[in-house]
C-alpha positions in Angstrom: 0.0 0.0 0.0 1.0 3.5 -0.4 1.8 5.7 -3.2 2.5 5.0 -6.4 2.7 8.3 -8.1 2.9 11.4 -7.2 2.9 14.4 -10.0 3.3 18.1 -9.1 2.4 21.2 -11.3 2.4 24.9 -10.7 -1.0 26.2 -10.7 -0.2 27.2 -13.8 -0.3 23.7 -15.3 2.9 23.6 -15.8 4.4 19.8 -15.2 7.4 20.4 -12.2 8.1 16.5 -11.5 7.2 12.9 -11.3 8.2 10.6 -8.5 6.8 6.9 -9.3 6.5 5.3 -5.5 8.5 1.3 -4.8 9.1 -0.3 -1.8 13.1 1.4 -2.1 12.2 4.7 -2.3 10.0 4.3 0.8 6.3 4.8 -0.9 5.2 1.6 -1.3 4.9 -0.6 1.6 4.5 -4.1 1.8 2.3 -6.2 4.9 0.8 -2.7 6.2 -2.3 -1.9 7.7 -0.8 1.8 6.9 2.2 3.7 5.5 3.1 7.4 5.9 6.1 8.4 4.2 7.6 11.2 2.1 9.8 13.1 -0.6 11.4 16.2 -1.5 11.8 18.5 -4.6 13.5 21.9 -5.2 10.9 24.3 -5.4 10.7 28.3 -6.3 9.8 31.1 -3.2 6.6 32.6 -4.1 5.4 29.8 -6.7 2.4 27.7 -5.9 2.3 24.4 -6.8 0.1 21.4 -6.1 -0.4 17.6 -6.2 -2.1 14.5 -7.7 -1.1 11.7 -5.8 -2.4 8.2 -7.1 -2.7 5.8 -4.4 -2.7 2.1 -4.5 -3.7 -1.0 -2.2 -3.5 -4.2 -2.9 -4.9 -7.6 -0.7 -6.4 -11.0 -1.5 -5.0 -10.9 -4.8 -7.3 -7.7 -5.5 -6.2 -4.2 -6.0 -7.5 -0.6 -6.1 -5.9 2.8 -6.9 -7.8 6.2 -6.2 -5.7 9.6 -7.6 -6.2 12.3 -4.9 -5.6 16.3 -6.3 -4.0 18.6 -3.0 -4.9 21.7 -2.1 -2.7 24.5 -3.5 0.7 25.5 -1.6 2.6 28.4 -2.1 6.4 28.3 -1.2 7.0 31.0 1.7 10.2 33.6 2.2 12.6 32.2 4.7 
């Protein structure tokens, strides 16, 4: 269970990245009742961006996936 996509865009529509999720880059995770994990990308100050995750579970030799769209987040000042 876990991730096994994640695409991110500037509101803009602009494609940023693509991480695909596997059990070595920590978003897919085997014999789970549930997984929280996480990545990183270099991102502008001031741009807003946001996410569509596809999520994917698999048991009893079924499977389902379910794409979720995040709110909006815009990179602050530090």
């Amino acid at each position: 269970m876990g991730v096994k996509r994640i695409e991110i865009y500037k509101t803009s529509g602009t494609h940023v990245a693509t991480v695909r999720g596997s059990t070595s880059n920590g978003l897919l995770r085997e014999d789970a009742l549930g997984h929280l994990s996480h990545f990183t990308f270099n991102a502008t100050v001031g741009e807003t961006y946001y996410a569509v995750l596809t999520m994917y579970a698999e048991r009893d030799g079924g499977s389902d996936s379910k794409t979720y769209t995040t709110n909006e987040y815009t990179v602050p000042e530090l």
